[in-house]
C-alpha positions in Angstrom: 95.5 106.1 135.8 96.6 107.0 132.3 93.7 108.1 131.2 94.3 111.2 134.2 98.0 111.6 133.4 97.4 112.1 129.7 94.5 114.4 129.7 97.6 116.3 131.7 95.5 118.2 134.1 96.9 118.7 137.5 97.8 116.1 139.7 98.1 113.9 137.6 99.3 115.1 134.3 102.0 117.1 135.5 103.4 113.7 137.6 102.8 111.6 134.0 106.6 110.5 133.7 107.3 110.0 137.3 104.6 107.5 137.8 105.5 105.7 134.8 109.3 105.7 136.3 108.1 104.0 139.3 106.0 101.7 138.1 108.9 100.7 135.7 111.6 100.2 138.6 108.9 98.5 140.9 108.0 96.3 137.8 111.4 96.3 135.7 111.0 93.3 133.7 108.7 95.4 131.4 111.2 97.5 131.3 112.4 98.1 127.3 115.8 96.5 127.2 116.2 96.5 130.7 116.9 99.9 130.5 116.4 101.4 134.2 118.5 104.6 133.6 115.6 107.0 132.4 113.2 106.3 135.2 115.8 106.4 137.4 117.3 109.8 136.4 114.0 110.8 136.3 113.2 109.9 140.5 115.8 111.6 141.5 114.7 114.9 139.0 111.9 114.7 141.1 113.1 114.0 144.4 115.8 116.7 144.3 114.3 119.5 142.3 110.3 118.9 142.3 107.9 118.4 139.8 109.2 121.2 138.0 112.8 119.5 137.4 111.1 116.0 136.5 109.3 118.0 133.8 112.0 119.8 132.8 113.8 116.4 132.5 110.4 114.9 130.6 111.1 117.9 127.6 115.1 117.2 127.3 114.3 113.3 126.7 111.3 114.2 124.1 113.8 116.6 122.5 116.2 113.7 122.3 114.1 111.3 120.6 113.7 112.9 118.0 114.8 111.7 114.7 117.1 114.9 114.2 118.9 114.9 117.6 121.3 111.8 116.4 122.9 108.9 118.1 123.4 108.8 122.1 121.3 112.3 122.6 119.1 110.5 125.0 122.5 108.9 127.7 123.6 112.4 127.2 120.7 113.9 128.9 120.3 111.5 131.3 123.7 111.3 132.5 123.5 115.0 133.0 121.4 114.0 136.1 123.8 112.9 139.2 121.9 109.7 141.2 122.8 107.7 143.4 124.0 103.9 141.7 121.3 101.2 141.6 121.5 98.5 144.4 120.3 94.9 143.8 116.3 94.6 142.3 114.3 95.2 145.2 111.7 92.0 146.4 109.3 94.5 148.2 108.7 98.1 147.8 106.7 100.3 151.1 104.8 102.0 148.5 103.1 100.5 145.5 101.0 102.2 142.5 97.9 100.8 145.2 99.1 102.9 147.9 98.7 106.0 145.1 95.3 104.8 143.5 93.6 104.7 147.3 90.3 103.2 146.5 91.1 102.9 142.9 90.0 106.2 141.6 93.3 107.8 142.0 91.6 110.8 144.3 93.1 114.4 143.6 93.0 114.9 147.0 96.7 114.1 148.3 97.6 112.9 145.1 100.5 114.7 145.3 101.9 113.2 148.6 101.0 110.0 147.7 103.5 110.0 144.7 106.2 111.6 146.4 106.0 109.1 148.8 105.4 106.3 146.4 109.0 107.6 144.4 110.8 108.2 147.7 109.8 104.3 148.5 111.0 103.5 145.2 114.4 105.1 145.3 114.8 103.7 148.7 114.2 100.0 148.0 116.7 100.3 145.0 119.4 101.6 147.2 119.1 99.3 149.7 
């Protein structure tokens, strides 16, 4: 899978950070310093405004880290995005990263769908 997202052809590179955003909430213990507020602003990017607004979001956070943006750039852009509050940690999702890889090739076809679904899942179990 991330040898597709990072040779960033369409699907899958364009859908790079929202993948890796649910994967992270469906799996938050490898989560850096339990931090769930970047993949979760960047769901609801997604969700709300499309691929476009989830890579729009992807640019603001690189922008952030770097070195020269200073201290607290990074909540600043994600607390620019409303979403909904986190519910308890989910002990079952309806979709799961083997929903998304099919057969385990990751098939173009539908790719699309399936990670919009997979997201929407995502977002779902959290607020529940």
């Amino acid at each position: 899978m991330l040898a597709l997202d990072h040779a960033r052809r369409p699907p899958w590179g364009p859908l790079h950070g929202v993948i890796v955003s649910c994967f992270l909430l469906q799996h938050p213990g490898r989560l850096r310093d339990g931090d769930r507020a970047r993949p979760w602003a960047t769901l609801h990017a997604y969700l709300d405004g499309g691929p476009a607004a989830a890579t729009r979001l992807a640019g603001a956070l690189r922008r952030a880290n770097s070195h020269r943006a200073g201290d607290g750039v990074i909540a600043d852009v994600v607390a620019a995005v409303p979403v909904a509050p986190l519910g308890p940690t989910p002990g079952a999702f309806a979709v799961t990263i083997g929903d998304v890889a099919v057969d385990g090739t990751f098939p173009a076809a539908g790719f699309a769908d399936r990670v919009a679904a997979w997201a929407a899942a995502t977002v779902a179990a959290w607020r529940a």
